[in-house]
Legacy VTK file of the C-alpha trace (Angstrom):
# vtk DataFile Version 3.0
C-alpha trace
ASCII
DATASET POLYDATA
POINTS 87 float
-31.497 27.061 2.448
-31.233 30.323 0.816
-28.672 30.646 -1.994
-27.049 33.906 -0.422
-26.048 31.724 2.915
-24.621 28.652 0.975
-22.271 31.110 -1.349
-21.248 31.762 2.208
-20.582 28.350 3.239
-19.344 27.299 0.570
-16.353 30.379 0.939
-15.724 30.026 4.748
-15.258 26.370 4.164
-13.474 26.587 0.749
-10.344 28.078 2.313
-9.816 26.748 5.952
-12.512 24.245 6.991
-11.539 23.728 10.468
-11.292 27.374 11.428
-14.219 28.182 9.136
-15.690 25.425 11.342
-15.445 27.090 14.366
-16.413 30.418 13.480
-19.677 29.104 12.210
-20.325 27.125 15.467
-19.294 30.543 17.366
-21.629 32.601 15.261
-24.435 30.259 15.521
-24.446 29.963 19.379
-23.823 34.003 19.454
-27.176 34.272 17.125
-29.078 31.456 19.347
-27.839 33.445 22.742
-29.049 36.097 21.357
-32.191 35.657 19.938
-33.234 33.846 22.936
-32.186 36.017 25.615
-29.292 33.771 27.377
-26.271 36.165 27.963
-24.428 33.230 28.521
-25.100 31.392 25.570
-24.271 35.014 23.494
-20.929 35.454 25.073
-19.500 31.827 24.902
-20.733 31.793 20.739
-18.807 35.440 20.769
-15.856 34.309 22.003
-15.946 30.951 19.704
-16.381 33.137 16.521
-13.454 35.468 17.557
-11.391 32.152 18.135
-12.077 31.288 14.601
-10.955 34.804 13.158
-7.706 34.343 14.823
-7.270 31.240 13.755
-8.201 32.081 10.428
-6.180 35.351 10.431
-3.573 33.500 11.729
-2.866 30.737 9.151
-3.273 33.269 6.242
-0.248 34.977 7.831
1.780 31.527 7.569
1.240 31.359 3.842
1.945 34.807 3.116
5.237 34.543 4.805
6.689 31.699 2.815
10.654 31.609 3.581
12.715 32.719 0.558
14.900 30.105 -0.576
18.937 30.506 0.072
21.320 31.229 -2.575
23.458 28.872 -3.953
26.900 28.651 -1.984
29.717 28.012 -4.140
32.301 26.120 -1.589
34.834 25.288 -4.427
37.648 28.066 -4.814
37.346 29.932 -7.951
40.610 29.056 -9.544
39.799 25.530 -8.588
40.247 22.703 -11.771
39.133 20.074 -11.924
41.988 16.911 -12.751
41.511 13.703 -14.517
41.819 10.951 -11.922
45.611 8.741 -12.565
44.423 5.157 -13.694
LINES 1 88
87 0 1 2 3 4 5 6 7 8 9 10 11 12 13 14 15 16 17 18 19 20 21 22 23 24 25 26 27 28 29 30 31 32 33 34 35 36 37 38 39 40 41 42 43 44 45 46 47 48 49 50 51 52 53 54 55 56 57 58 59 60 61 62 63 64 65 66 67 68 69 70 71 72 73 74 75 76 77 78 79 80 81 82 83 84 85 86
């Protein structure tokens, strides 16, 4: 396998395998379709490898949009003091 194409592997994988997954199964079929002539075979890998874009695109938009975390609320009233308990 040539060094340039496992690099590549190694970084569609790295960050989301199963997404990275499928748009390596789409891009294969799309590059067998077309090589070989079958339209078919072209259009179904296309449509796999754009599934795994979104998908990828997708979940790198859930961890850039990480919820902020709330303030503190302070329920207690400010002049409030606390008192020894009576034994």
């Amino acid at each position: 396998m040539n060094p340039l194409f496992a690099r590549f592997f190694r970084a569609v994988y790295r960050k989301e395998p199963v997404s990275g997954f499928i748009l390596i199964l789409g891009a294969t079929d799309a590059l067998i379709g077309g090589l070989d002539g079958s339209g078919g075979l072209l259009s179904v890998g296309l449509f796999i490898a754009l599934l795994g874009i979104i998908m990828r695109w997708r979940q790198g938009d859930k961890k850039h949009r990480e919820i902020a975390p709330e303030p503190v609320k302070n329920f207690l009233h400010t002049g409030y003091t606390r008192q020894p308990l009576a034994i």
